[in-house]
Residue, then its C-alpha position, 0 to 999 in steps of 0.5 A: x394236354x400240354x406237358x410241361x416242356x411245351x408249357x416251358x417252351x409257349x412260357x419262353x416264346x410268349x417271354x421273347x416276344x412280348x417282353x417281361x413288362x407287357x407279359x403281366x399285362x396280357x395276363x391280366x387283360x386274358x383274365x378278365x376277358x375269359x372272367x367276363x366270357x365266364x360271367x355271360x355265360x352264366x347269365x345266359x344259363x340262369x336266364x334259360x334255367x327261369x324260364x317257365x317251361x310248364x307252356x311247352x307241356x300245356x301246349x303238348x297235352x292241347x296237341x295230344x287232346x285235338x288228335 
């Protein structure tokens, strides 16, 4: 975990470099690239969540069965 003297100092540093007007701008394209990451993730997790998984057993009780 980063504690607060390290956030202060990333805070400074990030500040420094990119300049007070380009800072909120990063900030907000950092938002919506991790909004978008989050958003196919769980696209990903609902498609995987639909999918029928009565196959799968139907075909463990046919490989059960021809033993």
């Amino acid at each position: 975990m980063i504690g607060a003297g390290s956030a202060v100092l990333i805070g400074v540093t990030a500040l420094i470099i990119f300049g007070p007007k380009r800072l909120p701008e990063l900030g907000r394209s950092a938002g919506k690239t991790l909004r978008e990451f989050k958003n196919a993730t769980q696209g990903i997790m609902e498609d995987h969540d639909k999918e029928d998984k009565t196959p799968l057993k139907n075909e463990m009780k046919d490989d059960k069965t021809s033993l």
